[in-house]
Phi, psi and omega in degrees: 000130159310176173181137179232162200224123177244143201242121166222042194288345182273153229233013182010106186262317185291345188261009182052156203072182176256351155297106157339140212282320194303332165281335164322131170281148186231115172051051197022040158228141151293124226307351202260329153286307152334320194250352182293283170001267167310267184007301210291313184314315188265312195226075179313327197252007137323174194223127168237121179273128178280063198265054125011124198255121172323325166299292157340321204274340139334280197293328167313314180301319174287344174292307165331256192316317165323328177248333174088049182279086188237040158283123164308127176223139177248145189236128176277049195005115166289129174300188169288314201232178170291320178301350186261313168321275169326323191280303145344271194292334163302335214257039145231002164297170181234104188338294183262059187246099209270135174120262177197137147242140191246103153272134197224172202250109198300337173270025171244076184295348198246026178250156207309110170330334160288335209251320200273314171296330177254028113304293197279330151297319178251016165255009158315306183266332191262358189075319210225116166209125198254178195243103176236165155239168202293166167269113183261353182249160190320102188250134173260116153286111189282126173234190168325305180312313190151263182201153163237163171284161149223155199286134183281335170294359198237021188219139159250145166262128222229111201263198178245175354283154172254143178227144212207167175269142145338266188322336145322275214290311169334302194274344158321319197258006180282322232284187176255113186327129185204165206297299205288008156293077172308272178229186204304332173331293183298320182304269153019286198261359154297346181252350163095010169275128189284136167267128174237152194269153194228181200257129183244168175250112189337323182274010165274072169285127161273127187280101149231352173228124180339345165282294190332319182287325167303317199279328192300325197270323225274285208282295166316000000 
C-alpha cells in the first residue's frame, strides 16, 4: 500500500492573524483540504496521514464537519522539528509495509496531479525522489569577503512531495535527529543513500505568507 504523510505543523506567523496558515481559505476552502484533495486525486487508494499539532487537531476536526470534508485520514501528532513530525507519521505506517511514501508539505495545494504520480512511480524503482525546478533569478553566496555570484544552473529549488520506498525512509528516521535535517531528503543521503530528481511544477508554491494567498486565489 501506498501512503502520503501531509506534514501541517506550523503556527504560520508569517501569514498573520490568529488562524494557522494551513486553515486559511484559499478560493474559500481551506488550504489544508485543498492539498488532501489533490493528493487524493493522483493516488485515490493511498492513505493519507495527517500530522497535526495536538492543540490543533480539535479545530480540524470542526473545520471537517463545517465543509462537509470526509477523506479519511489517520492523524499524527506534530514534533518539536518537521523531523519528530514526520517520524509521528511514519510510526502509523505498519512496520513491514511494502509500497511508497510521499511526504508532502500541507501548504502546497497546487501541486500537479502529474507531478505526484510520476514520484511516486519511480520512486518504487529509484528508493528516493524529489520534485525540483530551475533557479531563474541571480543567486549570491555570502562568504567573508562580502557575497559572490554563483551559476544559478548548478542549483535547484527543492518542492514536495519528497518520495521513498517505506522501508527507506523507515529506516532513514531510525537515525538520531541533528540541525542539518532540513527536510526528508537530507534524513536519506545521511545513510549515503542518492536522491534522484524529477521536474516539479512552478504553481506547486508553498502558502506561507500573504502575497502567497494572493497568487494561491490567482491560480484557482
Amino acid at each position: 500500500m501506498n501512503y502520503f504523510i501531509v506534514v501541517a505543523g506550523g503556527k504560520g506567523l508569517r501569514m498573520g492573524g490568529d488562524i494557522p496558515k494551513q486553515f486559511q481559505l484559499v478560493g474559500g476552502v481551506p488550504v489544508l483540504m485543498r492539498t488532501l484533495m489533490r493528493l487524493h486525486e493522483a493516488e485515490p487508494l493511498a492513505q493519507l496521514i495527517l500530522v497535526l499539532p495536538a492543540s490543533q487537531q480539535t479545530y480540524w476536526k470542526e473545520l471537517c464537519q463545517q465543509f462537509d470534508f470526509a477523506l479519511p485520514c489517520l492523524l499524527a501528532n506534530g514534533g518539536e522539528t518537521r523531523f519528530h513530525s514526520v517520524k509521528n507519521g511514519l510510526d502509523l505506517i505498519p512496520a513491514n509495509e511494502q509500497g511508497v511514501v510521499a511526504v508532502h508539505d500541507g501548504v502546497r495545494p497546487f501541486v500537479s496531479v502529474q507531478v505526484v504520480q510520476q514520484c511516486m512511480e519511480k520512486a518504487l524503482h529509484l528508493g528516493a525522489v524529489v520534485p525540483v525546478i530551475p533557479v531563474v533569478e541571480t543567486v549570491r553566496h555570502l562568504c567573508e569577503e562580502g557575497s559572490v555570484t554563483v551559476p544559478r544552473d548548478e542549483y535547484k529549488l527543492v518542492q514536495t512531495p519528497q518520495t521513498f520506498v517505506i522501508s527507506l525512509l523507515k529506516q532513514a528516521y531510525a537515525q538520531p535527529y541533528v540541525d542539518a535535517f532540513t527536510d526528508d531528503a537530507s534524513v536519506v543521503e545521511a545513510m549515503g543513500q542518492k536522491v534522484h530528481l524529477i521536474e516539479g511544477n512552478r504553481e506547486n508554491i508553498k502558502i506561507t505568507t500573504p502575497f502567497d494567498k494572493i497568487i494561491g486565489e490567482c491560480l484557482i
